[in-house]
Residue frames relative to the residue before (quaternion, step in Angstrom):
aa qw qx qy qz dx dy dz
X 1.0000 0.0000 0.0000 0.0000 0.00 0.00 0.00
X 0.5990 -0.6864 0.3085 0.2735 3.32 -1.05 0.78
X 0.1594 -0.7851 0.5397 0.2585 3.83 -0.07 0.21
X 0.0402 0.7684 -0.6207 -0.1507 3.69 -1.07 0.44
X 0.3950 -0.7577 0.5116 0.0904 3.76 -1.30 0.74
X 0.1982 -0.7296 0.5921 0.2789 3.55 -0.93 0.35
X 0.2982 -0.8086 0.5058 0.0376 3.20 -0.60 1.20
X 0.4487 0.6566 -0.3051 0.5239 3.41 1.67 0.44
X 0.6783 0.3973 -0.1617 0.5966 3.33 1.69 -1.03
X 0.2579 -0.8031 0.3708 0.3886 3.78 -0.18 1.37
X 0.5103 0.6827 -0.4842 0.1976 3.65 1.28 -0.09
X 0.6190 0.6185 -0.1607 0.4566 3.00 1.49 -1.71
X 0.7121 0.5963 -0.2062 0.3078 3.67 1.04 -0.42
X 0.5379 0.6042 -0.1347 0.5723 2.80 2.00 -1.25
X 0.7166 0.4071 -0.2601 0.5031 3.69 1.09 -1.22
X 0.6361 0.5075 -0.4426 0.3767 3.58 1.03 -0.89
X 0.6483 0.5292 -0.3392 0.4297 3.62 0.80 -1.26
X 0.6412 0.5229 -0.3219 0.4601 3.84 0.83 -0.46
X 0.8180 0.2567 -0.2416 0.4546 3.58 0.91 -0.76
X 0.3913 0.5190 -0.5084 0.5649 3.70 1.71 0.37
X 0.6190 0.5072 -0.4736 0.3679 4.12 0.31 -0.48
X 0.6180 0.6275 -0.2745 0.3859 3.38 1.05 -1.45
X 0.6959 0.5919 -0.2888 0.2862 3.17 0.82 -1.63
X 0.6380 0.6281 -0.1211 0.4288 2.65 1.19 -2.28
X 0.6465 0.5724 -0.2754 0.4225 3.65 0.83 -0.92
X 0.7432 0.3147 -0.1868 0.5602 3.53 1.00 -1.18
X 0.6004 -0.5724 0.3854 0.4041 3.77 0.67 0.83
X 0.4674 0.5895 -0.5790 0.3144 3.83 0.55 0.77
X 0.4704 -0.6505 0.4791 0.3550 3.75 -1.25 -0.25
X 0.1728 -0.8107 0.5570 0.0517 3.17 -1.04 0.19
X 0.2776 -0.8279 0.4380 0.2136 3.68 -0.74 0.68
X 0.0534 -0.8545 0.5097 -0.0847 3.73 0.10 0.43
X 0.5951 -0.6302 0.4446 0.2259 3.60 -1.19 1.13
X 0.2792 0.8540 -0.4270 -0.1018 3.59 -1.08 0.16
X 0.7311 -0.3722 0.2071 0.5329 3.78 -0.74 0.31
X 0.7462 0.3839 -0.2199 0.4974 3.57 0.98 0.08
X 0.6857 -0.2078 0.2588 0.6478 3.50 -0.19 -1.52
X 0.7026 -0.2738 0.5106 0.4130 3.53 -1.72 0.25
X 0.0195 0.6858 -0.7266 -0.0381 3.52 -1.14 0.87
X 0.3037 -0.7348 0.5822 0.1698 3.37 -1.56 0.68
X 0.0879 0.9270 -0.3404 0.1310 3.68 0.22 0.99
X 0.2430 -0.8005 0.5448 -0.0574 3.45 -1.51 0.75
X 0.5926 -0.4096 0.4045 0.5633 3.93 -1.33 0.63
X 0.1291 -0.7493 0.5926 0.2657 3.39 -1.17 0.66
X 0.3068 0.4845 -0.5559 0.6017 3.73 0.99 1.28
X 0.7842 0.3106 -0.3882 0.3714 3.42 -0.47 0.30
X 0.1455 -0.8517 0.4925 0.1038 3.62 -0.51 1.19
X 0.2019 0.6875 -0.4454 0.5368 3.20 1.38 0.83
X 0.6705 0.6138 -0.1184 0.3997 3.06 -0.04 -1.88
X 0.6928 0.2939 -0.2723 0.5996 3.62 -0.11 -1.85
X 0.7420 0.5308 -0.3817 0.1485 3.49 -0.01 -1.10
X 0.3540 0.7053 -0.3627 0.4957 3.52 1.98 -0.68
X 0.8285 0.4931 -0.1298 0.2314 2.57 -0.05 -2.34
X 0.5489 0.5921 -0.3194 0.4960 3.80 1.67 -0.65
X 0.5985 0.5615 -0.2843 0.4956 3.28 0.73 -1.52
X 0.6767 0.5397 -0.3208 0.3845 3.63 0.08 -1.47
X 0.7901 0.2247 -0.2160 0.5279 4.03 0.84 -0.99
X 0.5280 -0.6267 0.4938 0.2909 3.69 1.51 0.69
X 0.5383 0.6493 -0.3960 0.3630 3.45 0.88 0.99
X 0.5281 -0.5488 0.5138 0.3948 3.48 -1.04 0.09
X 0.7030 -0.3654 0.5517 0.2605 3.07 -2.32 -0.46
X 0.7015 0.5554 -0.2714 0.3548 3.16 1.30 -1.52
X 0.7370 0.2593 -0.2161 0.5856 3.88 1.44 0.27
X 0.6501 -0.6622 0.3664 0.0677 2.81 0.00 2.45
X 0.2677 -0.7664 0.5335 0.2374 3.58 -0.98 0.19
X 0.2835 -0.7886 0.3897 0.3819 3.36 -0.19 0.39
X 0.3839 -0.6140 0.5439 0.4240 3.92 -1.57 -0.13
X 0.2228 -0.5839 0.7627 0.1665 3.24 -2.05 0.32
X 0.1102 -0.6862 0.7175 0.0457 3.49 -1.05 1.19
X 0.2656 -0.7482 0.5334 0.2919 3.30 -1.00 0.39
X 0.6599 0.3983 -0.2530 0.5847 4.07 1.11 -0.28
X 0.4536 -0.5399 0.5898 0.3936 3.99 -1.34 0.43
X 0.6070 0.4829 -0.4338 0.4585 4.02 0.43 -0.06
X 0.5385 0.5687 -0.5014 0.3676 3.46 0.21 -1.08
X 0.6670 0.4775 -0.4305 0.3764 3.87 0.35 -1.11
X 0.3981 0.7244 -0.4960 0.2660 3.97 0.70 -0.39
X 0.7408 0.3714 -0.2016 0.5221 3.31 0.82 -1.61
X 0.7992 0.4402 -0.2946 0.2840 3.52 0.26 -0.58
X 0.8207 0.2659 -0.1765 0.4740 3.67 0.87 0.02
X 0.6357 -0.5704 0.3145 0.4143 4.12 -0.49 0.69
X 0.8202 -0.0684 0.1251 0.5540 3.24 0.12 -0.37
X 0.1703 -0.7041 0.6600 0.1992 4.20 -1.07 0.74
X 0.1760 -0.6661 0.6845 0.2384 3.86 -0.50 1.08
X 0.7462 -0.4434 0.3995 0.2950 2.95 -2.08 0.27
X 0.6381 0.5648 -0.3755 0.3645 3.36 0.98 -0.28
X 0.5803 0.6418 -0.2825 0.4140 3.29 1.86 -1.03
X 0.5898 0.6236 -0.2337 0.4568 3.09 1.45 -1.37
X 0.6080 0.6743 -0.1920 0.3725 3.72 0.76 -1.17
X 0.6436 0.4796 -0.1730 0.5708 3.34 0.95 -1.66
X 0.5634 0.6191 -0.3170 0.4458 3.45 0.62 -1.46
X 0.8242 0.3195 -0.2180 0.4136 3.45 -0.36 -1.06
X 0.5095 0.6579 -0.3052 0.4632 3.69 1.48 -1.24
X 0.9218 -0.0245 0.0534 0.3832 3.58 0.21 -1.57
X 0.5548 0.6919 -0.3377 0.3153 3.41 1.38 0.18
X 0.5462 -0.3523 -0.7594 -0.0303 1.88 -1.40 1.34
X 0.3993 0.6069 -0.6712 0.1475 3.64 -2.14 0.26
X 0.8945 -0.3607 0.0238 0.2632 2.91 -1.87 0.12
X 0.4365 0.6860 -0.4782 0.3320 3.45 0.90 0.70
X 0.2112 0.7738 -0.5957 -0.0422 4.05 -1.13 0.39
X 0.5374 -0.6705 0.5083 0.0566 3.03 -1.04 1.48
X 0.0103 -0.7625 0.6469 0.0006 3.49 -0.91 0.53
X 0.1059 -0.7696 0.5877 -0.2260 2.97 -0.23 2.09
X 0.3952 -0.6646 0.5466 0.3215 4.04 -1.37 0.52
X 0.5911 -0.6978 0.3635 0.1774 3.27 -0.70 1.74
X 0.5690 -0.5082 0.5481 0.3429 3.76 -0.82 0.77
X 0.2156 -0.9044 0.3408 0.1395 3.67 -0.46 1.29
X 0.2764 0.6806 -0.3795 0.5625 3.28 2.02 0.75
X 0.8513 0.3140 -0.2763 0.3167 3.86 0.20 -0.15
X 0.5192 -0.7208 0.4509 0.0875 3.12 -0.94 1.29
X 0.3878 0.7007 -0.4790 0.3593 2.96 -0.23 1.16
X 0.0134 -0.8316 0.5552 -0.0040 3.30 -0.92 0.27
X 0.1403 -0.7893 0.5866 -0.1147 3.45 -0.45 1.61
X 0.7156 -0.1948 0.2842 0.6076 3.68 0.41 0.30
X 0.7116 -0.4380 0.4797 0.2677 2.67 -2.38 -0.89
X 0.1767 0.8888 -0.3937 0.1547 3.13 0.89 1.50
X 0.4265 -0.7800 0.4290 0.1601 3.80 1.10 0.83
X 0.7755 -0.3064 0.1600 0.5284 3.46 0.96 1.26
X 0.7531 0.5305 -0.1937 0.3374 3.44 0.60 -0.95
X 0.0795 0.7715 -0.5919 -0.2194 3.99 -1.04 -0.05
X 0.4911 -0.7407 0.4345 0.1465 3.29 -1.56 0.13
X 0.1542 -0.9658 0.1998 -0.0603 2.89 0.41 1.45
X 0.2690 0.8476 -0.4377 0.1324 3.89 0.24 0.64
X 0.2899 -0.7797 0.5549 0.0104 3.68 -1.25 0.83
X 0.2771 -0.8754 0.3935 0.0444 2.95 0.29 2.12
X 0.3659 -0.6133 0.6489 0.2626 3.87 -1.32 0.93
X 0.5211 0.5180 -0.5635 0.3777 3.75 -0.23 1.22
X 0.5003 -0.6869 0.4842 0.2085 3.93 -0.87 1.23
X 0.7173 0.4514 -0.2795 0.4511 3.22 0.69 -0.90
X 0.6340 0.5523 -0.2762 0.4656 3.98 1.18 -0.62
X 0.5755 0.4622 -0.3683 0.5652 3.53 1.21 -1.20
X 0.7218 0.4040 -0.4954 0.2654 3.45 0.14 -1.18
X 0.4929 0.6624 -0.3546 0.4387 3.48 0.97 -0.90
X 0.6055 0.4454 -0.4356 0.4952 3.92 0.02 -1.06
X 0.9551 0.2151 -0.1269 0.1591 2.44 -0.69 -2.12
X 0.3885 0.5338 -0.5256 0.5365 3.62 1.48 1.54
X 0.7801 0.3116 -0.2271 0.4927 3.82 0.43 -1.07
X 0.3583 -0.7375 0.4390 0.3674 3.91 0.96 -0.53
X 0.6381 -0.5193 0.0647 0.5647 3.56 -0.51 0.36
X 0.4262 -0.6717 0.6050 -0.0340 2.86 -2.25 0.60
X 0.4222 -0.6828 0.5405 0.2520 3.49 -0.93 0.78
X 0.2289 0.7594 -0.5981 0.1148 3.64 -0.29 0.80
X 0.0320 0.6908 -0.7152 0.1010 3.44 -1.54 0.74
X 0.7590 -0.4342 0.2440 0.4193 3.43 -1.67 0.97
X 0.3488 -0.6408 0.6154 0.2981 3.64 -0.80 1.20
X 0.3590 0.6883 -0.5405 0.3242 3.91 -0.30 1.12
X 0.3641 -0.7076 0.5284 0.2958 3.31 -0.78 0.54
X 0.3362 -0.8147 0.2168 0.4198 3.98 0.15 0.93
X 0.6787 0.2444 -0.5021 0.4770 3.45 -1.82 0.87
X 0.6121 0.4433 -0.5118 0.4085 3.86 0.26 0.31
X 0.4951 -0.6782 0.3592 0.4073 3.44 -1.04 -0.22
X 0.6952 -0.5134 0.4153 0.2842 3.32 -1.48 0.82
X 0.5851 -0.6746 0.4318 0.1268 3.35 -1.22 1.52
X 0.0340 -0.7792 0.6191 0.0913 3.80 -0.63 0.84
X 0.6743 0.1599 -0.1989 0.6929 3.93 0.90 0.19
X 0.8023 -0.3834 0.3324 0.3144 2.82 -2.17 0.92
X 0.6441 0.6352 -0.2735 0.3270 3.37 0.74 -2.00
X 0.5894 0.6018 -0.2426 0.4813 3.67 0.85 -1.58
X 0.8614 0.2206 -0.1896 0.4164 3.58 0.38 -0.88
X 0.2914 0.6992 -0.5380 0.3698 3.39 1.47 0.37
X 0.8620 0.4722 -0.0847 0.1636 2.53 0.59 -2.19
X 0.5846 0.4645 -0.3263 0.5797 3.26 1.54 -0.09
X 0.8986 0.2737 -0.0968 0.3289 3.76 0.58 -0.64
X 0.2171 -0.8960 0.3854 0.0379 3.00 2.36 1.02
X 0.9078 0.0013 -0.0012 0.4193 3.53 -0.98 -0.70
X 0.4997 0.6388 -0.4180 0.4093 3.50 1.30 -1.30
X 0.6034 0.5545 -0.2488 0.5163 3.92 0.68 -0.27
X 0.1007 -0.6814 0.7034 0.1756 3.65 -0.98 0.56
X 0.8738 0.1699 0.0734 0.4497 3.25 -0.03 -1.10
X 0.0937 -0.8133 0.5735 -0.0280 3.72 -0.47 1.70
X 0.2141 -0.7844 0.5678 0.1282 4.19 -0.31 1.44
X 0.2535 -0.6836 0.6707 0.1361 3.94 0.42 1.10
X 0.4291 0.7666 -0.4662 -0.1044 3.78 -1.46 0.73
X 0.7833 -0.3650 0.0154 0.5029 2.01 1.39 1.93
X 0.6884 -0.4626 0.2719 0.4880 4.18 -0.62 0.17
X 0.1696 0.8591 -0.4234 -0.2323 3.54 -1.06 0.31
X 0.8108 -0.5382 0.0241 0.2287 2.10 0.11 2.05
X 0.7847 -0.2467 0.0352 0.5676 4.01 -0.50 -0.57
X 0.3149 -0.7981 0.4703 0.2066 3.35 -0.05 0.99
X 0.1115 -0.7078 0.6486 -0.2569 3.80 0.14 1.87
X 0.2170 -0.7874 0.5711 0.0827 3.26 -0.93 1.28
X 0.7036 -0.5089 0.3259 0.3738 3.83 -0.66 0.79
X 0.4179 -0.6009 0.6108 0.3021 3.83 -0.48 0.65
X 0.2126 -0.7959 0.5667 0.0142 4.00 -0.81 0.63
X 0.1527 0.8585 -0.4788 0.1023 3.57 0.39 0.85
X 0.2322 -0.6234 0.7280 0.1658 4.28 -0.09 1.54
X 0.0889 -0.6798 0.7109 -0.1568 2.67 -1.95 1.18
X 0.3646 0.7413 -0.3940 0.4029 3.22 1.75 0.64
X 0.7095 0.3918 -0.2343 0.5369 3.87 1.20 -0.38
X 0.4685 -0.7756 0.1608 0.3913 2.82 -1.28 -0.05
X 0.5677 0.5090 -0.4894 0.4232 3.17 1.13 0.92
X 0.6139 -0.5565 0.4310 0.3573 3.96 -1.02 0.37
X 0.0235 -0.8704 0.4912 -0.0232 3.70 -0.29 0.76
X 0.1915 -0.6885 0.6462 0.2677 3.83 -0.63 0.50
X 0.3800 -0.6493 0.6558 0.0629 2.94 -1.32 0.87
X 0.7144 -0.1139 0.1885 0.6642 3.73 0.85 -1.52
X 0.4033 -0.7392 0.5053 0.1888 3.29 -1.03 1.73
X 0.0282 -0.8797 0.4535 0.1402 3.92 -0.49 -0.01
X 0.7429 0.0713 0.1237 0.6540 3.31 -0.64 -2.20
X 0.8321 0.2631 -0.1635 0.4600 3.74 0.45 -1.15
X 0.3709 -0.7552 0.5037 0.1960 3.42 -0.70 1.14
X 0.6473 -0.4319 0.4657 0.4214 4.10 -1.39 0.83
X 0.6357 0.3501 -0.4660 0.5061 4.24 0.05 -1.16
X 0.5132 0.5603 -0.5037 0.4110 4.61 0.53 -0.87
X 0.7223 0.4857 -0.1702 0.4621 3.31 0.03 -1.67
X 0.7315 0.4498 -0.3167 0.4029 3.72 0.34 -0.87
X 0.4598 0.7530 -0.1605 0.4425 2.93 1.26 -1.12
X 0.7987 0.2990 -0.1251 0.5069 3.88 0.41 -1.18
X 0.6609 0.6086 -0.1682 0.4056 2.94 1.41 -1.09
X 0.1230 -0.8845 0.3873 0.2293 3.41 1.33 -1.05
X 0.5650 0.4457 -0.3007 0.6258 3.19 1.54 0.94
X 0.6186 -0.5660 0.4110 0.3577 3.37 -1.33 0.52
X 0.1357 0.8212 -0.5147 -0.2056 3.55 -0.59 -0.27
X 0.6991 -0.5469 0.3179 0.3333 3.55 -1.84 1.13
X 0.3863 -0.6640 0.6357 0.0752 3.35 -1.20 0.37
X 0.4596 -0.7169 0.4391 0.2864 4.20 -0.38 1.24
C-alpha cells in the first residue's frame, strides 16, 4: 500500500525522505515535489525501475525519461564531456527550470527509453527533491501524470492518477504554476530549444552570448 508524508511536518519529512530512498533503492517509484510539477520518480540505474515508471504513465520508450541530479558535479559522471556552454547555463540557472541535453557518458548502463545516446539533465530548486537526490543519486523522474492528462501540482493529484503504481508519495505542499522546464539539446553544434518554459531563449542567449535555434 502506498504511504504518503507531509513534508511540511519535519517529522513526517525526515521519515518520508528515508522511505522514498528505500523505495527508490529497491527499484520502486516514488512521487516527490518539484520546482515545477509533481514528478513521479526512480534509480535511474535500474531498467526495471524506468521500465515501471513508463508503464505507470502508460507510456512508451519513444519519450526518454529525464535525470534529476541533485549537485552541479554529479553531471561529471553522467555525460562525455561538459562544454563550456553546459558549464555556463549550469552556474546561470541551476538549480531551476533549465535541462540540458547532453550525449551520455558511454560507460553507463542504463536505459531510459529511446534516447539516441543522449540524457536529459536538470537540477530541481525544491529542498525536499535535492535532499532526496543527493541521498539516492540521480533519478529518472518525469511529470507524476498518467500521459495526455494533466500534470500534478499536489501530492493528492498524483495519487489519484498513479494509486498504488507508487510506493512512496513526498506531499510538499502545492507547486504552484505548473511551468514546464525550458529544454535546451546541446548535442550539436549549435544550442537549440526544444521546449520553451521557466527560462526564456533571449535568458539562455543572454549567458550564452550567441543566438540560439529554436525547434
Amino acid at each position: 500500500m502506498a504511504s504518503t508524508y507531509d513534508c511540511a511536518d519535519p517529522d513526517q519529512r525526515a521519515e518520508g525522505l528515508v522511505a522514498a530512498a528505500r523505495a527508490a533503492r529497491a527499484g520502486r517509484l516514488v512521487v516527490l515535489p518539484t520546482d515545477t510539477v509533481y514528478g513521479i520518480g526512480c534509480d535511474a540505474f535500474s531498467a526495471s525501475a524506468v521500465r515501471s515508471l513508463l508503464t505507470a504513465k502508460q507510456r512508451g520508450p519513444d519519450m526518454p525519461v529525464p535525470v534529476l541530479v541533485g549537485s552541479w558535479t554529479t553531471i561529471d559522471g553522467l555525460v562525455q564531456g561538459v562544454p563550456k556552454a553546459a558549464r555556463d547555463l549550469i552556474e546561470a540557472f541551476w538549480p531551476g527550470g533549465l535541462s540540458l541535453v547532453l550525449p551520455h557518458a558511454p560507460s553507463l548502463k542504463w536505459d531510459l527509453g529511446s534516447t539516441k545516446g543522449t540524457v536529459m539533465l536538470r537540477m530541481p530548486l525544491h529542498p525536499v527533491a535535492l535532499e532526496l537526490l543527493r541521498d539516492v543519486g540521480p533519478m529518472g523522474v518525469s511529470s507524476a501524470n498518467v500521459s495526455g492528462s494533466p500534470p500534478a501540482s499536489t501530492a493528492a493529484e498524483a495519487q489519484e492518477q498513479l494509486g498504488e503504481k507508487v510506493a512512496v508519495y513526498l506531499d510538499g505542499g502545492p507547486s504552484g504554476e505548473p511551468v514546464a522546464s525550458t529544454v535546451l539539446d546541446l548535442t550539436g553544434d549549435d544550442p537549440r530549444v526544444l521546449r520553451e518554459g521557466a527560462v526564456s531563449s533571449a535568458e539562455v542567449a543572454e549567458v550564452l552570448g550567441r543566438e540560439v535555434l529554436t525547434a
